[in-house]
C-alpha positions in Angstrom: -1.7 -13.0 18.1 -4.3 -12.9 20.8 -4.3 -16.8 20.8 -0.5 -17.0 21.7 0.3 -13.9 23.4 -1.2 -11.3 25.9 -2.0 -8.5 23.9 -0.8 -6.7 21.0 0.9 -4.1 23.0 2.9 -6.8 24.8 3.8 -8.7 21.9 5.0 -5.1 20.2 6.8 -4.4 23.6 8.5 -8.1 22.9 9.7 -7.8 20.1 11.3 -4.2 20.1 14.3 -5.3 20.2 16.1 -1.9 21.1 13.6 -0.7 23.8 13.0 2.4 21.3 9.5 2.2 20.4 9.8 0.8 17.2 9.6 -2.2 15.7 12.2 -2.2 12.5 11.3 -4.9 9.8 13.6 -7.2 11.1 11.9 -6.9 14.5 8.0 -7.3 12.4 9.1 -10.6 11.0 10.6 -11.7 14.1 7.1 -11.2 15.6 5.1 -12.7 12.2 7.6 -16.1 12.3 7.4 -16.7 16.5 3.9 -16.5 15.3 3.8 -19.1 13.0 6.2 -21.2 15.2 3.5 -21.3 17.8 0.6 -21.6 16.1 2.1 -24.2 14.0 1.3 -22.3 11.1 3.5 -22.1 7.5 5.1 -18.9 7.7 3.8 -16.0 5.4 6.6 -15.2 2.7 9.0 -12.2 2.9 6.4 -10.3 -0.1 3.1 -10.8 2.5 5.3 -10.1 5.4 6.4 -7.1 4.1 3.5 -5.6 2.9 1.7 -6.2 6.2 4.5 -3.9 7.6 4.3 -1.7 4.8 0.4 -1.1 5.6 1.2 -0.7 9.6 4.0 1.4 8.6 1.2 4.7 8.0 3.9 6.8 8.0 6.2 5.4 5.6 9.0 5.8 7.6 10.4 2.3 7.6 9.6 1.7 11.1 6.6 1.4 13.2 6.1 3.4 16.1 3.8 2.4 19.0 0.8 4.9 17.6 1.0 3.0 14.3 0.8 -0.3 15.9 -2.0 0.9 18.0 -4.1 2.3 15.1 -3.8 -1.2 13.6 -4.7 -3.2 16.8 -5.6 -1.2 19.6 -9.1 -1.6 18.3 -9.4 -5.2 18.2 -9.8 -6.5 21.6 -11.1 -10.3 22.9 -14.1 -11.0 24.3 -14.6 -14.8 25.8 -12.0 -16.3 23.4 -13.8 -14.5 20.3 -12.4 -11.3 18.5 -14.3 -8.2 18.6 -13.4 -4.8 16.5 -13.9 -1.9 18.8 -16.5 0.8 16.9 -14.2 4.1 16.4 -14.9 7.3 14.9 -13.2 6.8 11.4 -14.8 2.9 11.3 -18.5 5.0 11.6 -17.1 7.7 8.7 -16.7 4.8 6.1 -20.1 4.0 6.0 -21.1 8.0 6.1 -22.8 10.6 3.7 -19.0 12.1 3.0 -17.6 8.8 2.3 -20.3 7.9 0.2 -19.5 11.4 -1.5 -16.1 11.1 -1.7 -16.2 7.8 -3.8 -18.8 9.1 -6.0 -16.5 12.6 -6.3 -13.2 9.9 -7.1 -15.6 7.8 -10.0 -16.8 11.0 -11.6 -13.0 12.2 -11.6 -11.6 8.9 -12.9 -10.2 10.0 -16.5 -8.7 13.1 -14.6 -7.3 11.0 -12.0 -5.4 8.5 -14.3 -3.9 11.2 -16.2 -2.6 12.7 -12.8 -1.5 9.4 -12.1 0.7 9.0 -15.2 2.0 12.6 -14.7 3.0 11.3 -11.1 4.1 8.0 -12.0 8.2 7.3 -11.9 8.0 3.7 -12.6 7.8 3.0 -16.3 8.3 0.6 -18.9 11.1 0.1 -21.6 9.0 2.0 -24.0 8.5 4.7 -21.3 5.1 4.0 -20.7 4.2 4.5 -17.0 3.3 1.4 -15.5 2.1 2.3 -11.6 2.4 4.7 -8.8 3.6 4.9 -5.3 1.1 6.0 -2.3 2.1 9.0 -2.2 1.8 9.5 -5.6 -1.8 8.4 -6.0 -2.3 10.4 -2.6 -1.1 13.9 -4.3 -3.4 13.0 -7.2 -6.5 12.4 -5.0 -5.4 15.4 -2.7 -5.9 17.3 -6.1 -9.1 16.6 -7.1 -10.8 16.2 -3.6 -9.5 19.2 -2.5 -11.3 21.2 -5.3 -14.2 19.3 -5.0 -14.2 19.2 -1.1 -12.4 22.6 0.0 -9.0 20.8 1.7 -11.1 19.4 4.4 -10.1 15.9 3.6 -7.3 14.3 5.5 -5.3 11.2 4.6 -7.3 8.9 7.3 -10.0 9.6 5.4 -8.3 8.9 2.0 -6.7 5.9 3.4 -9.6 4.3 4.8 -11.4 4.7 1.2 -8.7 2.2 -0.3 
């Protein structure tokens, strides 16, 4: 992106289509195929595609607004033709104590956690046996046990940024 266009925030402005502040799908792989085109790239299929604008897409609302798009590029910036990753708050908290006791909290919890999971799960096989779960899901699960473990004060950055 950086090699073809200005800036992240002009290529999102680009390709919003409707002026809304959003970028539907439709507008995302507009944005990932121009891409392509002028890199001379191959194109990412629609399964890559679309998880890449399920993962920007933070809020799961099938859109994604111009806070989303700057939480997943506003901190990469360039720097004499070289990327550089801005250092933010929640980039220093993965490598922190609490991280670090979060992920020992979520191993120690495992067997809990997979039963939660198959409690949560909708998605099953023939023989009714659940098979995955959805973000949110897995979220309420881990919400569960960090949250008596860590008082509530965990919020879904956090959570996020551990997986």
């Amino acid at each position: 992106m950086f090699q073809h266009m200005k800036s992240p925030t002009e290529a999102f402005k680009m390709f919003d289509s409707a002026g809304t502040k959003l970028l539907t799908y439709l507008d995302f792989d507009r944005l990932v195929r121009e891409l392509s085109r002028l890199s001379s790239e191959t194109c990412p299929c629609y399964t890559v595609i679309k998880d890449l604008f399920d993962f920007i897409d933070a809020k799961k609302d099938q859109v994604v607004d111009d806070q989303e798009w700057r939480d997943a590029f506003g901190n990469i910036e360039t720097d004499d033709r070289k990327l550089v990753i801005k250092n933010t708050p929640l980039l220093q908290w993965e490598s922190s104590l609490e991280a670090e006791q979060i992920a020992t909290c979520i191993a120690r919890n495992r067997n809990v956690l997979k039963q939660r999971f198959k409690e949560y799960s909708t998605h099953s096989d023939h023989n009714g046996v659940a098979k995955y779960v959805t973000w949110d899901q897995a979220k309420r699960a881990l919400k569960l046990v960090l949250d008596s473990n860590f008082k509530g004060t965990i919020v879904d950055a956090k959570i996020q940024a551990l997986l």
